[in-house]
N, C-alpha and C positions, 0 to 999 in steps of 0.2 A: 383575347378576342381581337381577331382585323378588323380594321377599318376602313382598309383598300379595298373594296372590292367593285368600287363603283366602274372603277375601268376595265370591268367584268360583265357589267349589266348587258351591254349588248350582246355579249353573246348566245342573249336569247335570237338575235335577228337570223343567225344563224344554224340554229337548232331544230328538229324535229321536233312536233307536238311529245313524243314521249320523252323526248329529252330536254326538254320544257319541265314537260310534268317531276320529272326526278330530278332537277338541277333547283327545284323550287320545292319541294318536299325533303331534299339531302339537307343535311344536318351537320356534318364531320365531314373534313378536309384531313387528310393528311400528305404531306409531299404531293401538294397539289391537286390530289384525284378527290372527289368528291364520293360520300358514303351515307348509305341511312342507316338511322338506325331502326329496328325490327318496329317501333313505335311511328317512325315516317313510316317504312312500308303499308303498315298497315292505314293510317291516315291518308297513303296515298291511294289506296286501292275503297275506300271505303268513305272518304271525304271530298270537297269539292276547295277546300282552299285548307293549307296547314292551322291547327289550330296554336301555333305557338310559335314564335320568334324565331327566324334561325341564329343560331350562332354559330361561328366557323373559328376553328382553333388551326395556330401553327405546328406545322411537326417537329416540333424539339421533342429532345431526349425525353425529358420527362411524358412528353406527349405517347410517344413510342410505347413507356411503360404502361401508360394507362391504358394503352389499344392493347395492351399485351395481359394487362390484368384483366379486361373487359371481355375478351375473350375466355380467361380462363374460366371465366362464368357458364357457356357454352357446354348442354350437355354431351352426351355422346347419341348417336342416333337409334339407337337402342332404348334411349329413355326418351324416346319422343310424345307428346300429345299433342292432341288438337287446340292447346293452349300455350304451345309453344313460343311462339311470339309474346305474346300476353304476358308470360313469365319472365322472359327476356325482356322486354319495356323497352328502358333508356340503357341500363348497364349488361348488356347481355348478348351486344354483337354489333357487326357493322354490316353492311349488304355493298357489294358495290352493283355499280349499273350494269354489266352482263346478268350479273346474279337475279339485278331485278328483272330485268328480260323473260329470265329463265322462270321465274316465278308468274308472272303474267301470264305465262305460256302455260304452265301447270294450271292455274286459276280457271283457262277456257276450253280443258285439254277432257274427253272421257275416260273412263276408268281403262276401254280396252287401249289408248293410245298410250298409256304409261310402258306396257311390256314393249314396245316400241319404242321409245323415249330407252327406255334403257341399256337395251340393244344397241341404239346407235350411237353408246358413249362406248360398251364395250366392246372395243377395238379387237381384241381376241380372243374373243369367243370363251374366255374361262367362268363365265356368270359371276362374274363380280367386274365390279369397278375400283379402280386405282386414280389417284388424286391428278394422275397427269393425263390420264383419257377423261379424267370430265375438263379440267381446262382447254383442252381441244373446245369446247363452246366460247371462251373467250375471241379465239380466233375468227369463228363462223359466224358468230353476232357483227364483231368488229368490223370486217370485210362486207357486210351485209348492211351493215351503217354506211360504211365508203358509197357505196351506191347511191344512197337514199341523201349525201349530203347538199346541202343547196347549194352552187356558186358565189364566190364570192371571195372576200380578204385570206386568204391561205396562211398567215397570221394568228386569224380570230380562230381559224379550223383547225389548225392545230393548238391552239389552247382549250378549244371547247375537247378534242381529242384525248387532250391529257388531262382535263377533270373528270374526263369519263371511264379513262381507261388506263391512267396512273404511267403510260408511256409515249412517245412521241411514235406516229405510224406514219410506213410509206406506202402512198397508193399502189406501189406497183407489189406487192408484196402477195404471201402466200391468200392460198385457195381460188386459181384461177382456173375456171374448166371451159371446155369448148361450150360457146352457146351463152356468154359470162353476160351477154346485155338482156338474158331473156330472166328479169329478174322475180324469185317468188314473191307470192301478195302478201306472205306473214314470217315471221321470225322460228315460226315452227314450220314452217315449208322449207325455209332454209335448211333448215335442221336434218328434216328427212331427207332434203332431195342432196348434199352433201354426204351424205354414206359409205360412199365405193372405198373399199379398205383404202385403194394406192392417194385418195385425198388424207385419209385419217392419216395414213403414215408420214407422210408430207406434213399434216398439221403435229402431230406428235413430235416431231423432230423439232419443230419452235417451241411446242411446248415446254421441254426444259427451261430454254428460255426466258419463257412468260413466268414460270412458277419462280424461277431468281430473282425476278422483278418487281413481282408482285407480294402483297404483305397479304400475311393469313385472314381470311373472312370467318362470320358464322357458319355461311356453310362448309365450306370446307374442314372447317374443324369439328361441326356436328357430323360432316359425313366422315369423313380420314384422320380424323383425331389432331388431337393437339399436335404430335411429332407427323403429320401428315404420311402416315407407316397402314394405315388400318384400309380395308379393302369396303366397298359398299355391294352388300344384295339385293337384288330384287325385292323381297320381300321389307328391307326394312328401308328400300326407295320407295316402293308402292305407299307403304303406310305414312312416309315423310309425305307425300302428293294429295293421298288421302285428306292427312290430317288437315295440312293448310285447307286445300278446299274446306274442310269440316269448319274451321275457326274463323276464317271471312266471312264464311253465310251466318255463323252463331253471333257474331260482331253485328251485322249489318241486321239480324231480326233483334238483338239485344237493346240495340236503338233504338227500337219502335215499340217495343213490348211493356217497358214498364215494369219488369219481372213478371210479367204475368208471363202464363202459357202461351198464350195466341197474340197475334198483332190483326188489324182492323184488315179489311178487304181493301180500306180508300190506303192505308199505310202500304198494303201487296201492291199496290197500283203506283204509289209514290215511287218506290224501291225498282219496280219493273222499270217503271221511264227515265230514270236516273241514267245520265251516259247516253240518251238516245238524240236522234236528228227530231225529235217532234218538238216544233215549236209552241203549239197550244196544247199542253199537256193538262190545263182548265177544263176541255171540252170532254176529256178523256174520263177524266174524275166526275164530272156532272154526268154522263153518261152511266155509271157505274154506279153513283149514288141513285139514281132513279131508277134502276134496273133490280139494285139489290139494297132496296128500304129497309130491310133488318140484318141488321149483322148478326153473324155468327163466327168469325173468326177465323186466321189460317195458321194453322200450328207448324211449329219448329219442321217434324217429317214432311209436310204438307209441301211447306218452304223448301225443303232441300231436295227434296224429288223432283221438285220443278226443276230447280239449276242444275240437279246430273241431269236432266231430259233436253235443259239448254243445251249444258256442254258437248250434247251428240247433235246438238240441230241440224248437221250436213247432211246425215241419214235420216234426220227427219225431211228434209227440204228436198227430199227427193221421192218422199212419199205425195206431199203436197202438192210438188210439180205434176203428178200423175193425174186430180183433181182438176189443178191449171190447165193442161194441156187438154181434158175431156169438157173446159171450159164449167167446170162446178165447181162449185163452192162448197165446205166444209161443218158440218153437226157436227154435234157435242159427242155423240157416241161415235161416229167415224173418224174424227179427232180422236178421240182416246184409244181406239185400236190403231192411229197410225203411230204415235209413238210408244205404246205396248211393243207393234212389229215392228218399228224402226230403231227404236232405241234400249228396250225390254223393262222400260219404268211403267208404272203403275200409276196414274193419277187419279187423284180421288174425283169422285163427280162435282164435290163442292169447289172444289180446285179449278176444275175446270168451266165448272158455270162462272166463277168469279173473272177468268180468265178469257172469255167468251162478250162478257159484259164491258168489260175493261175495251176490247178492242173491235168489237163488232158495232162501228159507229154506223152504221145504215140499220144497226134494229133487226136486222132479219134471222136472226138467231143463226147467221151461217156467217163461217169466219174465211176469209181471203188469201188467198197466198199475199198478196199486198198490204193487205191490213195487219199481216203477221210476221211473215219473215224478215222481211226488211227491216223494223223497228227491232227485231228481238238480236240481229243479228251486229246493231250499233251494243246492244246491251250487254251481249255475250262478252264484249271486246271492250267495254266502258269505255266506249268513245273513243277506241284508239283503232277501227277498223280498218 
């Protein structure tokens, strides 16, 4: 274990909130790049500060073995569940920060944007993917960072570079298109609006590159196997995007359940504000307790059709601006048909009373584009909007 790293601390000064957030949740260092394990991940996506110590290890040889053994633990993506992570723990893979990117991005993404997501890894059109057209995202993050970095010691920015990304970059380097300073608002806008074959072929050609450079991850060896030879489908990318969603939401009601079936309304209220800009989230909860005196409980389905109906919010928010702009405000039952039609989930009525209650702080039983979007859409993004 190091003990240097204090002449590393600052380079939170120069970091992004998300790269704040995964430079304080990584766990595993090796040849400088920082790594989670599948146990950070998920701490980090469902915790508000690590629950354990970090330690960071040298990469000596024997270190090498161990990342080589840890791996071999990694199943194939064909044996995947929604408890994938969970089984993998501590010894069961490494994440580096692109990867986590990519995973954030799946967490806030709808079911229809995955057949998307996957198309724009495959570069040729044969419906599958190959271990060197999904590295192509290492490039598109990376570059997408370069924008976003703050001013400052050119030093600190490239060592904060090479713990993120395991090699030294030059700003002037690939993925530049006309129009390079009109930058997207997410890391998944990047993603789409990068597409045009003649970029992919340009990033593919560094890609050999990057794969030389770079030491094998969990994903990549759940997706392209051990010998990085195995090709990824659609169907068994869907169900990897699937499942995670499935095992965050089953984690985050798991914590509030008790083993029971259902978790409280004030518990659905805790978990909704979580990640959001609301500073008196007191006033939200005493609203809700006075609104709704007996409990009756929100079950696991209840739970998860909420956050698929989150993860489409863009088509919902364009239902609601329609309300907005006629200057009305929004019931429970016109509320439930807009995301039926904008998103095709189904909310239960008691779901949506709880959810009405929670955020209709004027009492009038009619919900706001104000009172709702804004807050839901810090949540979608857990604070990293």
């Amino acid at each position: 274990v190091t003990d240097n790293r204090s002449d590393l601390e600052d380079l939170h000064l120069y970091a992004t909130p998300r790269e704040q957030r995964f430079r304080r949740f990584a766990s595993l260092e090796f040849e400088g790049q920082l790594y989670m394990t599948p146990y950070d991940f998920i701490q980090a996506v469902t915790s508000d500060e690590p629950k354990r110590k970090q330690e960071f290890y040298n990469a000596e040889t024997d270190r090498e073995n161990e990342l080589n053994q840890i791996l071999m633990e990694t199943p194939p993506v064909w044996k995947g569940s929604s408890k994938l992570f969970r089984n993998l723990n501590e010894k069961g893979g490494v994440i580096s920060y692109t990867e986590y990117l990519f995973l954030l991005c799946i967490l806030t993404k709808p079911h229809a944007g995955f057949r998307i997501a996957f198309n724009m890894f495959d570069t040729d059109g044969n419906e599958m993917v190959d271990k060197k057209e999904f590295l192509v995202l290492q490039e598109i993050f990376r570059k997408k960072n370069e924008k976003r970095e703050k001013r400052g010691d050119e030093e600190k920015r490239a060592m904060l570079r090479l713990q993120l990304y395991g090699y030294h970059t030059s700003t002037n380097s690939v993925l530049k298109t006309e129009g390079e300073d009109l930058v997207p608002r997410s890391y998944w806008d990047t993603l789409r609006r990068s597409t045009s074959q003649a970029l992919f072929s340009d990033l593919a050609e560094r890609a050999d590159d990057i794969s030389s450079s770079l030491s094998d991850t969990t994903l990549l060896v759940h997706f392209f196997g051990k010998k990085g030879k195995a090709e990824l489908n659609f169907e068994d990318f869907y169900r990897f995007m699937d499942n995670l969603q499935t095992e965050v939401l089953e984690i985050e009601f798991l914590s509030y359940s008790n083993g029971m079936n259902t978790i409280s309304e004030e518990d659905f209220a805790h978990i909704l504000l979580r990640y959001t800009n609301v500073e008196n989230t007191s006033s939200y909860l005493e609203n809700m307790r006075c609104s709704i005196p007996e409990e009756k409980g929100i079950t696991f389905d209840e739970f998860r059709s909420f956050f698929q109906f989150l993860n489409n919010l863009e088509d919902f928010t364009i239902a609601m601006q329609m309300y907005n702009f006629a200057s009305r405000s929004i019931g429970q039952d016109e509320f439930k048909r807009a995301v039926y039609v904008a998103t095709g989930v189904k909310l239960s009525p008691h779901l949506v009373n709880t959810v009405f209650k929670i955020f209709d702080v004027d009492r009038d039983d009619q919900l706001s584009y104000k009172e709702f979007i804004g807050i839901m859409k810090d949540r979608l993004n857990r604070g990293f909007r």
